[in-house]
C-alpha positions as CSV (number, residue, x, y, z in Angstrom):
1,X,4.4,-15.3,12.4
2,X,2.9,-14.8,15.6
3,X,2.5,-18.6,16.0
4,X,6.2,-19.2,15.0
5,X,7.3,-16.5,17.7
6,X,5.7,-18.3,20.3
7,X,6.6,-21.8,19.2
8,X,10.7,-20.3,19.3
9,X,10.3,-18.2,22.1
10,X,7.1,-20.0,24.2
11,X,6.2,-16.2,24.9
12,X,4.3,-13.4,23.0
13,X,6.0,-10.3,22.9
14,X,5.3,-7.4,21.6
15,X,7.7,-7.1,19.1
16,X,5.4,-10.2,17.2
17,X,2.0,-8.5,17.8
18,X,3.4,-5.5,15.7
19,X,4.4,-7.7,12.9
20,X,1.1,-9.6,13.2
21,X,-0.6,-6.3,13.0
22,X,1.5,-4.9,10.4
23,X,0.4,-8.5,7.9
24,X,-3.1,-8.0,9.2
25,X,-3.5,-4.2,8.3
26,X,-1.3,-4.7,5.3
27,X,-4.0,-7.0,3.8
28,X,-6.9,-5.0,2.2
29,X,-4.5,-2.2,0.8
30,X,-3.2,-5.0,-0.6
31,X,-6.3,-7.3,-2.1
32,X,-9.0,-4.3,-2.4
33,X,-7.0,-2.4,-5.3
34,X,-6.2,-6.0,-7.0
35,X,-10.2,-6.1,-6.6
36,X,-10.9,-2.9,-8.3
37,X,-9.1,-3.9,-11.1
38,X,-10.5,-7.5,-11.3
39,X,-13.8,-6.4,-9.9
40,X,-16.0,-8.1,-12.7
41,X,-13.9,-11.0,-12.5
42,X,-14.8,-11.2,-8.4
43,X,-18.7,-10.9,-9.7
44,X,-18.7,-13.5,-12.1
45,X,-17.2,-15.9,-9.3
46,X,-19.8,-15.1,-6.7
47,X,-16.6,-13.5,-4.4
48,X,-17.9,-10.8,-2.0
49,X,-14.2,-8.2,-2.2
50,X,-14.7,-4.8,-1.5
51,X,-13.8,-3.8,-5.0
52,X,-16.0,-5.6,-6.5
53,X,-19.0,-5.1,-4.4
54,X,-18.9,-1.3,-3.7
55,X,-17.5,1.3,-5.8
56,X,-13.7,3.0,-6.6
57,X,-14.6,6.5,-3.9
58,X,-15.4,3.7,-1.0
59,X,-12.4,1.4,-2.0
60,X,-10.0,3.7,-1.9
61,X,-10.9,5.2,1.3
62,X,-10.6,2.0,2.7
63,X,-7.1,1.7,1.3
64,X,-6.0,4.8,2.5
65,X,-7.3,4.4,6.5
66,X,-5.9,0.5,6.2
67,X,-2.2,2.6,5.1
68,X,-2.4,4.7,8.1
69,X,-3.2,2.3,10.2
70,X,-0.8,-0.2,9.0
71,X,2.2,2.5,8.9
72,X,1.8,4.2,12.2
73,X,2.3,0.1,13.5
74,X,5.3,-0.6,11.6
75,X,6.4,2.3,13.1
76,X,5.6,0.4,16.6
77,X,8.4,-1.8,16.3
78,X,10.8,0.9,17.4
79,X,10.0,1.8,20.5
80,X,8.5,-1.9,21.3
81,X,11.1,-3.7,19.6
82,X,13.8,-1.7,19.6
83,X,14.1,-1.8,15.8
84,X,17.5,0.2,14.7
85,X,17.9,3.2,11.9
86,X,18.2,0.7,9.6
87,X,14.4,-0.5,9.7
88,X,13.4,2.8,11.2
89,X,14.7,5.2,8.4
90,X,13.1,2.1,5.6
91,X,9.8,2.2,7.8
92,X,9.5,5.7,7.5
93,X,10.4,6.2,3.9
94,X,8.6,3.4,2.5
95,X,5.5,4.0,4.8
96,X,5.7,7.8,3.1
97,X,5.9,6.1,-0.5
98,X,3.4,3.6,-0.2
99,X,0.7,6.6,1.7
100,X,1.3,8.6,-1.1
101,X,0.6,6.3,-3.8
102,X,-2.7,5.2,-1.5
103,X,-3.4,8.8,-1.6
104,X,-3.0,9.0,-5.3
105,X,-5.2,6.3,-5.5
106,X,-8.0,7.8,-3.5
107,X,-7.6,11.4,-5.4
108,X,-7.9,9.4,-8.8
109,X,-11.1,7.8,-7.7
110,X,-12.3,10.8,-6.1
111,X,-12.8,12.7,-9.3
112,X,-14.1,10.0,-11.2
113,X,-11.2,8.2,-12.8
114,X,-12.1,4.7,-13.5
115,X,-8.8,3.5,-14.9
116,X,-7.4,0.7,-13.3
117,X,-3.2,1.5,-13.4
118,X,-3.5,3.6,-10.1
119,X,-4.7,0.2,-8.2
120,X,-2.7,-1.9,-9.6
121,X,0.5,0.6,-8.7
122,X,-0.9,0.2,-5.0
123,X,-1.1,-3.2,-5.4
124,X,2.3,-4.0,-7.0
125,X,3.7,-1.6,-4.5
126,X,2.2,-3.1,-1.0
127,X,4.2,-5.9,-2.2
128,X,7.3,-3.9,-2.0
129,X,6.7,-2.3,1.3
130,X,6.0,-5.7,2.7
131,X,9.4,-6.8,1.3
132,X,11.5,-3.5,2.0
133,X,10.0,-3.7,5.5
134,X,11.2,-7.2,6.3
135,X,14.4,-6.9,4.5
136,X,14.9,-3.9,6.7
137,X,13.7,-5.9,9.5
138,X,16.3,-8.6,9.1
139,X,19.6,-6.8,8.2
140,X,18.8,-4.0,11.0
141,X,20.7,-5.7,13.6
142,X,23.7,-6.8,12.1
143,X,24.0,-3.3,10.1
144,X,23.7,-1.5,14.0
145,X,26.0,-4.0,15.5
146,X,28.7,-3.0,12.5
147,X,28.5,-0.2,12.6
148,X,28.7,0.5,16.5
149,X,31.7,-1.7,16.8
150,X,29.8,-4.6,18.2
């Protein structure tokens, strides 16, 4: 993305650091649950993921700073990229969603449940932030122009 920005634009703005930053934190909340659930599957193939490697409680704390972190950026691209309601009001409500199911995940692992649904509900649904997000992201200007009369 950042790459295609420049190549478009021939500058690097803000606006494409966010959304680099928002793939690049969106990554391990993404791949570490799908680990913990596929965990001995990692170990039989000699692949190092977190989930496989180092246990549920340490995983999912990882999850849950990576959602922070990768929410409070999406959240960037308002005031640095002058993102409309549209993506702000789908940032904020899908970043709420997808920290509460991190959270869930965390609490499960915390007191010792080993079951598997919880990561894969984390991981099914950082698919659907992603997607919500950039949806949001691309019909934000034209729904703001409509609406204003522009």
């Amino acid at each position: 993305m950042l790459i295609a920005w420049a190549a478009v634009t021939n500058t690097v703005e803000w606006p494409a650091i966010v959304l680099f930053m928002v793939i690049f934190l969106w990554t391990p909340p993404h791949y570490w649950p799908l680990s913990m659930r596929y965990g001995e599957d990692y170990r039989n193939a000699n692949v190092p993921m977190l989930g496989a490697i180092a246990g549920a409680k340490v995983v999912s704390v990882q999850v849950v700073l990576y959602a922070w972190a990768m929410v409070a950026c999406s959240l960037l691209l308002v005031p640095a990229g002058g993102a409309g309601w549209v993506y702000t009001v789908t940032a904020v409500l899908a970043g709420a969603w997808f920290l509460y199911e991190s959270h869930a995940l965390y609490n499960r692992a915390q007191a010792g449940d080993v079951s598997n649904k919880g990561a894969m509900k984390v991981f099914h649904g950082s698919i659907s932030y992603l997607t919500l997000l950039f949806i949001a992201l691309a019909v934000d200007p034209f729904v703001g122009s409509a609406i204003m009369g522009g």
